[in-house]
matplotlib code that plots the C-alpha trace (Angstrom):
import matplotlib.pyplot as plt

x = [7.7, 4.4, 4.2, 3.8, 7.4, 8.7, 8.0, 9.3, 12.5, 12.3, 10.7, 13.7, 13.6, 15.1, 15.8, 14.8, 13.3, 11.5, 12.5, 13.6, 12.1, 10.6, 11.3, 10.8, 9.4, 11.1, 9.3, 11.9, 14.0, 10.2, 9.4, 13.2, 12.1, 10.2, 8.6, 8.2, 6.3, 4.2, 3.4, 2.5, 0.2, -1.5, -1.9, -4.0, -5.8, -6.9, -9.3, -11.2, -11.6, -15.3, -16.8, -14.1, -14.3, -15.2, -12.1, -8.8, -8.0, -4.4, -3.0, 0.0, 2.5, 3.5, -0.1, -0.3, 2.5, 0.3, -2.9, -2.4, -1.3, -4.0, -6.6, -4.9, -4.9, -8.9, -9.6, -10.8, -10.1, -8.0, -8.2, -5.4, -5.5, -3.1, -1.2, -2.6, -2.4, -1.2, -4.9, -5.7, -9.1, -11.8, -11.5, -12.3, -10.1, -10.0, -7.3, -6.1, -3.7, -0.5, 1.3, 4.5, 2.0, -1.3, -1.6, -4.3, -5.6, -7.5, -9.6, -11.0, -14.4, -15.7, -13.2, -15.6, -19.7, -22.3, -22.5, -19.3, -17.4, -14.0, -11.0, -8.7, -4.8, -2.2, 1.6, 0.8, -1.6, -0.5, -2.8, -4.8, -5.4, -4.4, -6.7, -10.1, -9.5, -9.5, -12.3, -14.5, -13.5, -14.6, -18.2, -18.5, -18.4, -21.2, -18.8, -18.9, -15.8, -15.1, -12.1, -9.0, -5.8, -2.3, 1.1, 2.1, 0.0, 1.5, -0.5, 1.0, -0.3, -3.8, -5.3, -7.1, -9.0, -9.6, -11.2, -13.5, -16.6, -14.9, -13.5, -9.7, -6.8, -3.5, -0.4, 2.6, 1.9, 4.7]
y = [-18.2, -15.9, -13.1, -10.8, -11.7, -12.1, -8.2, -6.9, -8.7, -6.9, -3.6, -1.2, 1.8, 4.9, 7.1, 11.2, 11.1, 13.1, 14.8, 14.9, 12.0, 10.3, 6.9, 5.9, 2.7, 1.5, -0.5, -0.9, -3.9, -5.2, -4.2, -5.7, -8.9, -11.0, -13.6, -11.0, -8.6, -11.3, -12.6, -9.0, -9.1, -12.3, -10.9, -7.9, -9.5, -12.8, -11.5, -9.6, -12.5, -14.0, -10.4, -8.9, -4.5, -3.1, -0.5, 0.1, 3.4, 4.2, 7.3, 8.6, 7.6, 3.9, 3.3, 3.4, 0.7, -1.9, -0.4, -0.9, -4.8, -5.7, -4.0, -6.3, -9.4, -8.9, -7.8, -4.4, -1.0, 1.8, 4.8, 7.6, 9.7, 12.2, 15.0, 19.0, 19.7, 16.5, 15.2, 16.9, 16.9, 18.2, 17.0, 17.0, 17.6, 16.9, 19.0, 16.5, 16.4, 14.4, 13.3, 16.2, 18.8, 18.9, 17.9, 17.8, 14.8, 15.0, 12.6, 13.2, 14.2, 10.7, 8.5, 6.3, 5.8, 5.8, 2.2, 1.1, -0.5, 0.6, -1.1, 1.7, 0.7, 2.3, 1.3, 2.9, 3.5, 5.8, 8.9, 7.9, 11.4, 10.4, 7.2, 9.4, 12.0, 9.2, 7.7, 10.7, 11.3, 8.2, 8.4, 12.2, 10.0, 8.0, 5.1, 2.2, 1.5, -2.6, -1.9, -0.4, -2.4, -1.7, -2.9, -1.5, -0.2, 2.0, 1.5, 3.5, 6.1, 5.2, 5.6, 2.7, 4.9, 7.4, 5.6, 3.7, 1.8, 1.5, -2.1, -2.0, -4.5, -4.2, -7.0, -5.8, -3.6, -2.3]
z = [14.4, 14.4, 12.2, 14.2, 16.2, 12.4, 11.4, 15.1, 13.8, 11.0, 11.4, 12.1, 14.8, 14.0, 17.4, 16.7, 13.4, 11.8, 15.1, 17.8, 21.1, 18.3, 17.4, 14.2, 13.1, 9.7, 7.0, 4.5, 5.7, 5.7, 2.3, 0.6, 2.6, -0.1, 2.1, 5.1, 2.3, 1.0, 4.6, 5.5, 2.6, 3.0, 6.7, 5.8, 3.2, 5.2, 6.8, 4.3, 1.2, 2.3, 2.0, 0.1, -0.1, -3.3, -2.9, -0.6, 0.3, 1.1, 3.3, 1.5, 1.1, 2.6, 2.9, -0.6, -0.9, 1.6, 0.0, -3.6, -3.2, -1.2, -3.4, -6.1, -4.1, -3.2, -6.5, -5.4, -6.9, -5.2, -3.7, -3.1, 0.0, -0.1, 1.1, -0.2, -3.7, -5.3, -6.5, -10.2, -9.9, -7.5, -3.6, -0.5, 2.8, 6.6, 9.0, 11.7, 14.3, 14.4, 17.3, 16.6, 14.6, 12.0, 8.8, 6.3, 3.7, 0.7, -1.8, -4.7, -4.8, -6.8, -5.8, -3.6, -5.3, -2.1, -0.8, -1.9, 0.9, 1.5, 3.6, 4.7, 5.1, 6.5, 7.8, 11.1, 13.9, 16.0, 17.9, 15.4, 13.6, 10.6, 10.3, 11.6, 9.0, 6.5, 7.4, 7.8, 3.9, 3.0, 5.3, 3.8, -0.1, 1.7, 1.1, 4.1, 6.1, 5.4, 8.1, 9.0, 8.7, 10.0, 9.8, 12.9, 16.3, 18.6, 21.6, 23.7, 22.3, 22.5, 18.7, 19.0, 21.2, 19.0, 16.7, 19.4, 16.9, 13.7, 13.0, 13.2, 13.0, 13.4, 12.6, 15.2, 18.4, 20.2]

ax = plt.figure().add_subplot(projection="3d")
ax.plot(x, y, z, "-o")
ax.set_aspect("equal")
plt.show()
């Protein structure tokens, strides 16, 4: 079976959260699978071994959970992008717009040295808000986007789009 059919087996959808017409796609039967985890992994990793990234950035918070392993799998540092106020040291911020409201990320101010290439992962692509504002942190560090990896793409609701030029990849699109 391919992986991607796998993780749709998996992935769990959860009608109306966090609101109301939205269906919520669920990572943790993924994440208690061993081998579907590790597959996952290996899957966003793959690709990135013969020119590996110097750091991962993950968008908080299941971001960081994909993020964090692959950094450790490429041998690559990582970077946290979070929500406002949780970074203890200076930072930068973007404002973006979610597909049910706006949100705002933030990174701190020397988390990524000019030059250093980054590989940004997230659990999901969907308007693709989210994944811009990430990226324009990392370009406003002068850091140089490796790629943006993702569990799962919505394509109905075109982010790919959104982020027309930059390299993306996702593993499941419903």
């Amino acid at each position: 079976m391919d992986l991607e059919r796998r993780l749709k087996g998996i992935i769990r959808d959860v009608p109306d959260f966090p609101k109301k017409g939205i269906i919520f796609k669920d990572i943790t039967p993924l994440l208690a699978d061993a081998g579907a985890f590790e597959a996952t992994l290996e899957a966003l990793s793959a690709p990135h071994r013969p020119n590996p990234p110097d750091l991962v950035a993950g968008v908080e918070s299941r971001g960081f959970i994909f993020g964090a392993a692959v950094a450790a799998r490429l041998g690559a540092g990582f970077v946290p992008i979070r929500k406002p106020g949780k970074l203890p040291s200076a930072s930068l911020h973007e404002t973006y717009e979610l597909e049910y409201g706006t949100d705002r990320l933030e990174i701190h101010e020397d988390a990524v040295r000019p030059g250093r290439r980054v590989l940004l992962v997230d659990d999901l692509l969907a308007t693709g808000g989210t994944a811009l504002a990430a990226s324009r942190l990392i370009r406003r560090l002068q850091g140089e986007l490796a790629g943006i990896s993702f569990v799962i793409e919505l394509e109905f609701l075109s982010g790919r789009k959104r982020l027309a030029g930059l390299p993306v990849s996702s593993l499941v699109r419903y």
